[in-house]
N, C-alpha and C positions, 0 to 999 in steps of 0.2 A: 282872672284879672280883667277888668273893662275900661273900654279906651271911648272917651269922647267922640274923638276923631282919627282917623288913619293917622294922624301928625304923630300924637300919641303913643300912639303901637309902634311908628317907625322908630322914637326917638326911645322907647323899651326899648326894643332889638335891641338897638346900634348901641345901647348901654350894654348887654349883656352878651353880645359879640366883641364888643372891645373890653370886656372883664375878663370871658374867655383867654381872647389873645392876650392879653396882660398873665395872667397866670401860666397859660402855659409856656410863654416865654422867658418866666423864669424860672420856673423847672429845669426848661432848655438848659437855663445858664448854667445852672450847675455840670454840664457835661465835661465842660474845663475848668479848673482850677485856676482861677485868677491870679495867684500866687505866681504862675510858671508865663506868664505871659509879661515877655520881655518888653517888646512894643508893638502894638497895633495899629494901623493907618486905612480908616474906611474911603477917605479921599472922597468925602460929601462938603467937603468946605463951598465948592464951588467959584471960588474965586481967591485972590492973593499968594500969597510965596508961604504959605506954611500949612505942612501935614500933622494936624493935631495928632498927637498919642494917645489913644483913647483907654491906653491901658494904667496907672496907678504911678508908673514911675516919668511922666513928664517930657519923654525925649520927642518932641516935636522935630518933623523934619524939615528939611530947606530945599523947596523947590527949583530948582534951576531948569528954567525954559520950559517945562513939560505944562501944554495946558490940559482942562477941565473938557469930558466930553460925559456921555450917555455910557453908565459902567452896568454892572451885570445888577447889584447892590445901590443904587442911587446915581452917582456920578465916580468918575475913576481917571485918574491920567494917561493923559497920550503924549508918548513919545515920539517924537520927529527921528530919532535914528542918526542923529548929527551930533550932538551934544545936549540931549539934555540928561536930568539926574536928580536923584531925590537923596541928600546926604543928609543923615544920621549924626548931627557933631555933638565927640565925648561919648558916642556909645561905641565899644570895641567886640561888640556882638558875644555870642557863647566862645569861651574858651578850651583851651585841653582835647582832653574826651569826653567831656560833660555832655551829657544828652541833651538836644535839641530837636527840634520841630520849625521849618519855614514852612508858611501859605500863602500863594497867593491864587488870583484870577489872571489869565495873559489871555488877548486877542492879537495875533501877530499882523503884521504890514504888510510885512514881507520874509522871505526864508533865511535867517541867518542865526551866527551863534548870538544871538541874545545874551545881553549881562545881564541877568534878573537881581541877584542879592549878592554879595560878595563883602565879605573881610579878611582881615591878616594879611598878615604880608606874602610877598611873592619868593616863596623860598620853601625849600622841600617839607612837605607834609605840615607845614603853618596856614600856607594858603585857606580861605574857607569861600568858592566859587560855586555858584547856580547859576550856569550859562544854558545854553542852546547848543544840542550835538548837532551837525548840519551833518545829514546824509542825503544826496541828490536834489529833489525838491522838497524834501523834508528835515523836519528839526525836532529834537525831543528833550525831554527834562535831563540835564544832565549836574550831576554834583563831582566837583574835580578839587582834590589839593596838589600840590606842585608835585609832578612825579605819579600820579595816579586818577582815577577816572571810573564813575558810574551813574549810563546813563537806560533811557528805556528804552521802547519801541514805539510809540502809540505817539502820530505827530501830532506838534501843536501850533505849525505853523501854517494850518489851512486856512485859518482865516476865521473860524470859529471860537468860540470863547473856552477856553479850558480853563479846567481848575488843578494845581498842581502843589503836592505836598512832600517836602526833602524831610525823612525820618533817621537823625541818629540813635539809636537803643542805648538805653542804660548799659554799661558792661561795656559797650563795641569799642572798636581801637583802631581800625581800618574804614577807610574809599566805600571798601566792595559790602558794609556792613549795612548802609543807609536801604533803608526801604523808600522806596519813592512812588507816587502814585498820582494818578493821569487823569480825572475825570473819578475820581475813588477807586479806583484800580490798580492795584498793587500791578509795578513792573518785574520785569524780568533782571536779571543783574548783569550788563555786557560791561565790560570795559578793564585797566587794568589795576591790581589794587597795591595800597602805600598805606603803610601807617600813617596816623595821623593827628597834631599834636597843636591844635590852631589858634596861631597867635591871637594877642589881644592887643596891641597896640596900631593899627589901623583901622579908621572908624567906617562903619557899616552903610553900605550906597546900595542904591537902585537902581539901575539906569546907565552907569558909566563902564565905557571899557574896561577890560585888562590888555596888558600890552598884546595887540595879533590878534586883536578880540573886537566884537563890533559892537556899539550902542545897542540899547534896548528900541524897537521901533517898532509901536503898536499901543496898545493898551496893557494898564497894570490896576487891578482892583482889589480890596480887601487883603492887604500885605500885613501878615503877621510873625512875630518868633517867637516861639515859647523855649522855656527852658529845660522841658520833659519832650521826652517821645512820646504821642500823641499815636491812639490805636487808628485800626481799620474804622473802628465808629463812631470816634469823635470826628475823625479828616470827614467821612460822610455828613456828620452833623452841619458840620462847618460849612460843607459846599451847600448840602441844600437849604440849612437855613441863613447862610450866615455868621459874620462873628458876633454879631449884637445878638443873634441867639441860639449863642451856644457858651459864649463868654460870660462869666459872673461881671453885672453890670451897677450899678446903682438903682432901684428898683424906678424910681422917675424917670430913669434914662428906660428904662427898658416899657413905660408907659407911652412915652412919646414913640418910641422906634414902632410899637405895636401900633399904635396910631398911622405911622406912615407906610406899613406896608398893608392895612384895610382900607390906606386910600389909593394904594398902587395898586393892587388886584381887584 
């Protein structure tokens, strides 16, 4: 093929590098079944009071006080540690024992139990909590229902950006059954365990206490929950690409996304 002028040839390329990343980003997508994705929040809005739901069923969230900074994926919330909170209204998160999958990005502030994702009520084995275990100047992923408790080892309160994934399995009925995983690194299981049967009638936050429990304070990006247990190599997929690819997306959408990140790198 011959080109006039360099202009030419660059504007080949750049066609057939962004065809490239267009396709193989939706291959990506297929790694998850869109089906099972309850709500996802990339937190690229950049400005105003609402966390679009990027996933099929609409549940946008409602920002209270958390603003807009530099996230891992685009832009991501920062929470103040005081009050802020990203509420979920009308969605009462996974229920029962039904398998589920949370994801997110945390950069922490500072050392404490962090309220990352939490529903159901506050009452033996309904509860459904993703806090912060604080052990001395460290804190780790930890998953608790009322009465029981499992968290890891690998902190994530250094100041660094982790990526952290709360695994219920199909089948499981207990605390001690969640695989949890730190940077794509399946933990270790410490803590005590309870069955577990979790309500659905309080709605699904980010950000807020539980009673004895401290705000979230730091950053939170690429918040998702699916309604499957998610393996060792889709949570990989997820951190290193992404949920825009690795999630089944609308193929436009996934043109534009390919677009912004061969103008980020």
């Amino acid at each position: 093929m011959k080109f006039r002028n360099n202009s030419g040839y660059f504007v080949a390329l750049f066609s057939i590098i962004l065809f490239t990343f267009s396709i193989t980003g939706i291959i990506q997508a297929s790694i998850v079944d869109e089906e099972s994705v309850e709500a996802l929040y990339l937190f690229d809005e950049g400005e105003g009071d609402v966390a679009t739901d990027s996933s099929q069923n609409g549940r946008d969230g409602t920002i209270m006080g958390a603003q807009y900074a530099e996230g891992v994926f685009g832009t991501a919330l920062m929470y103040d540690g005081v009050d802020d909170n990203l509420l979920i209204s009308g969605y009462m998160g996974v229920g029962g024992k039904e398998p589920r999958t949370t994801v997110f990005w945390f950069k922490a502030s500072s050392t404490r139990d962090h309220s990352w994702v939490k529903w159901g009520p506050n009452t033996g084995g309904a509860k459904y909590y993703i806090r912060g275990h604080v052990s001395g100047q460290q804190c780790f992923l930890r998953i608790e229902v009322n009465g029981g408790q499992n968290y890891g080892q690998a902190d994530v309160c250094d100041g660094d950006w982790h990526h952290c994934a709360v695994v219920f399995p199909d089948g499981a009925d207990s605390v001690q059954d969640h695989d949890l995983y730190v940077d794509g690194v399946l933990q270790e299981n410490t803590g005590g365990d309870r069955e577990m049967d979790t309500g659905v009638n309080v709605e699904v936050n980010a950000g807020a206490r539980l009673t004895g429990h401290s705000f979230l304070h730091g950053l939170l990006d690429e918040l998702a929950i699916f309604s499957a247990a998610l393996d060792a190599e889709q949570i990989n997929a997820i951190m290193d690409t992404g949920l825009y690819g690795t999630v089944s997306v609308d193929p436009q959408d996934k043109l534009t996304t390919s677009w912004g990140k061969i103008k980020r790198y």
